[in-house]
N, C-alpha and C positions, 0 to 999 in steps of 0.2 A: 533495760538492756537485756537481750539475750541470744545466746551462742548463736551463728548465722549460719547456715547449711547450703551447701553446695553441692555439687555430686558431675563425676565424671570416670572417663573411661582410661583406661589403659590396653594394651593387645592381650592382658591375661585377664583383666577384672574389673567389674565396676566397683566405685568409691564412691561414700557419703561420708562427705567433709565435712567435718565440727570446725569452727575459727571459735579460739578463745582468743582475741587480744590480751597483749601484755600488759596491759596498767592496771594497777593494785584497785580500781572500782569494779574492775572486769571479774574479778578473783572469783566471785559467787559462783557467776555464768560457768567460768572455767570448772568449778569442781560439777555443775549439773553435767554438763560436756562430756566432761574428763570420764567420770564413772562407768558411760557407755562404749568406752573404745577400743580398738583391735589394737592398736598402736599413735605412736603421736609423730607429729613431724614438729622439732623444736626451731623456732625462726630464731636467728642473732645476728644480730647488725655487725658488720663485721667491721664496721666505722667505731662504733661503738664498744663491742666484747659483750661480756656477760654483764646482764646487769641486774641491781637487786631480783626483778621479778623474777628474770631467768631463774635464778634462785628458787622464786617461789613455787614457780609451774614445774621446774624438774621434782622439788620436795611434795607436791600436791599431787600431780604425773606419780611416783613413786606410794605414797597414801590412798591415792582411790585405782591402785592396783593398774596402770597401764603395765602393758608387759615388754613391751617395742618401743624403742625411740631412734628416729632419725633426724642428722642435723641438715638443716639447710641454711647457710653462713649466708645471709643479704648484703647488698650495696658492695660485692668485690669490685668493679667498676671504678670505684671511687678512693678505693687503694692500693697505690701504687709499688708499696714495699711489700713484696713477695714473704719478707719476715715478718712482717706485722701479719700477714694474714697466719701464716705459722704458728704464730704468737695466738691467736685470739683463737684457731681451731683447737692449741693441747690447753688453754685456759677452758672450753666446753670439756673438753675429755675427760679432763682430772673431776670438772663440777659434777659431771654425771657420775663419775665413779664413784663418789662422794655419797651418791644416794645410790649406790650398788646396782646402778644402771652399768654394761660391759663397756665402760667409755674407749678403751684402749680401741675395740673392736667393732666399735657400731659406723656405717656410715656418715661419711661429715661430707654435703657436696658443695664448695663454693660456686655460688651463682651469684646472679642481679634480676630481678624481678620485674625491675621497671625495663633494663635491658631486653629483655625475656618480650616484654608487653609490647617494648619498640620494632620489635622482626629482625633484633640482633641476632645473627645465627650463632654466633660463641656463647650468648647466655640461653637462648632457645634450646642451645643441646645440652642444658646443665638442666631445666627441666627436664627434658627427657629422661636423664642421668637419672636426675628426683623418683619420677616413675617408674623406673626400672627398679631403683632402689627398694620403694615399697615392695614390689612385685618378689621381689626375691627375699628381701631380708625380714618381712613382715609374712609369718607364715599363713596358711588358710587356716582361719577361724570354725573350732566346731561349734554349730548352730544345736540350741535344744530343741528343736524343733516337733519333739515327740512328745512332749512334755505338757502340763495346763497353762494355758495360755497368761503369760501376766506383761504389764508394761507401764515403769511407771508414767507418770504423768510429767511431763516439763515445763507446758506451757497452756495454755487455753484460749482459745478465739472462739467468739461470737459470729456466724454469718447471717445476716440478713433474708430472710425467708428460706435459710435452709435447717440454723439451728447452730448448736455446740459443737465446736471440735475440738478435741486433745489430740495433743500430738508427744511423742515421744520414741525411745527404739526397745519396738518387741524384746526381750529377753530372753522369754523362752513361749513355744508353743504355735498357733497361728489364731487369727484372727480375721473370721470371714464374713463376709457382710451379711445382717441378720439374725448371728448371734446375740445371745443373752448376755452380758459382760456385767460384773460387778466393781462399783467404786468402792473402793477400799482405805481405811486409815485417816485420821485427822477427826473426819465427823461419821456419825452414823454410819454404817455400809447401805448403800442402795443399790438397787438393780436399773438398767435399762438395755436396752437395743442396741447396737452396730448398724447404721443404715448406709454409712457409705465407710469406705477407704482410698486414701488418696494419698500418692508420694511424690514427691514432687511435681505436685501440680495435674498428677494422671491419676486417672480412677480406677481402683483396682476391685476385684471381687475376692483380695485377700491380701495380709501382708503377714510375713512371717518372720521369726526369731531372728534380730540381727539386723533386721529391718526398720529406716528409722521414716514415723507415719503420721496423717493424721486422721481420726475415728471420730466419726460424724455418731453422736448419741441424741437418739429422740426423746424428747420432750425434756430434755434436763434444760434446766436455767443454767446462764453462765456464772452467776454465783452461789451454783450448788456444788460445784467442782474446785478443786485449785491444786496449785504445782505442789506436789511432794505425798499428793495422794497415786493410788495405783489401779490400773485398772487390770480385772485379771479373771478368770471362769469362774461363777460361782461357785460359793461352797471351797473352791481348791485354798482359799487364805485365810486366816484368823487373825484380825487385828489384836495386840493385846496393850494396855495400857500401864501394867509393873510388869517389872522385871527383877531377876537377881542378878547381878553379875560376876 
């Protein structure tokens, strides 16, 4: 299983969506995800409340350093006590403060999803709300862009008569097709090529910091690579294997 990407627009900015589901198999996916992002959008069923995972993904959200959370309350559609929904937004509030997220203070918007999906206009504009939400309350992201290019690794695919791809989101630096890139950490470091770059499905002749990709490497096997290694300019990393703490 692994985190699913999606990407879309707003009138201020494009978005590249991370989903972590919330069930406790998901957890892994969730922290690879989590590590890379500008902020998070927290789903809660509003049928429901908070529930363990909630728990888990605000304390996990809060450990791999997200800085922004916005809530988005699901399934209001489906209740009809205006207190219950009350009830279940300051139960999020307090959870987040909890982990010194500014619960008192961050966006809660009640919507319905599947509403949303049906061309209801009352929950259609509670998206909107959503993306406004981001737009304003999740600030612009500085990019290192000047820096040596690194990016770990998330995941790996095979393509048939093209080669290796890793995918993952720049960090810091750019990455342009043609480059020299080094695999880094886990096994041996080795060097190869960059011969394509691709995001979402479009071919780029570069992707840069903040950027989430995937880097088409010549002549590597698909298991000479794996998720948790990094790919980054040679020479700029030093894997080491002790530490002191």
């Amino acid at each position: 299983i692994n985190t699913s990407h999606v990407e879309y627009d707003t009138p201020n900015r494009h978005y590249a969506h991370v989903d972590c589901p919330g069930h406790a198999d998901y957890v892994k996916n969730m922290i690879t995800g989590a590590a890379q992002m500008d902020g998070g959008i927290l789903v809660v069923a509003a049928t429901d409340g908070p529930m363990p995972q909630t728990r888990e993904h605000i304390l996990l959200g809060r450990q791999v350093g997200i800085p922004y959370i916005i809530v988005f309350m699901n399934k209001c559609d489906m209740v009809d006590d205006e207190e219950l929904l009350e009830l279940v937004e300051m139960e999020v509030r307090e959870l987040l403060s909890e982990y010194d997220f500014p619960g008192d203070d961050l966006p809660v918007i009640q919507g319905s999803a599947l509403g949303a999906l049906n061309g209801e206009a009352q929950w259609e504009a509670k998206i909107i709300e959503l993306a406004e939400a981001l737009d304003s309350y999740i600030p612009e992201p500085e990019r290192a862009v000047d820096m040596a290019f690194l990016m770990p690794i998330e995941d790996v695919f095979s393509i048939q008569g093209r080669g290796t791809v890793v995918t993952g989101r720049i960090e810091r630096g750019i990455l342009k097709v043609g480059d020299e890139v080094a695999i880094v950490g886990i096994k041996d470091t080795v060097k190869t090529t960059c011969t394509g770059v691709e995001m979402f499905r479009k071919l780029l002749d570069e992707g840069r910091a903040g950027e989430n990709v995937g880097a088409l490497l010549r002549g590597t096997k698909r298991e000479e690579v794996e998720r948790g290694q990094v790919l980054a300019k040679p020479g700029s990393i030093t894997p080491h294997t002790k530490f002191e703490s």
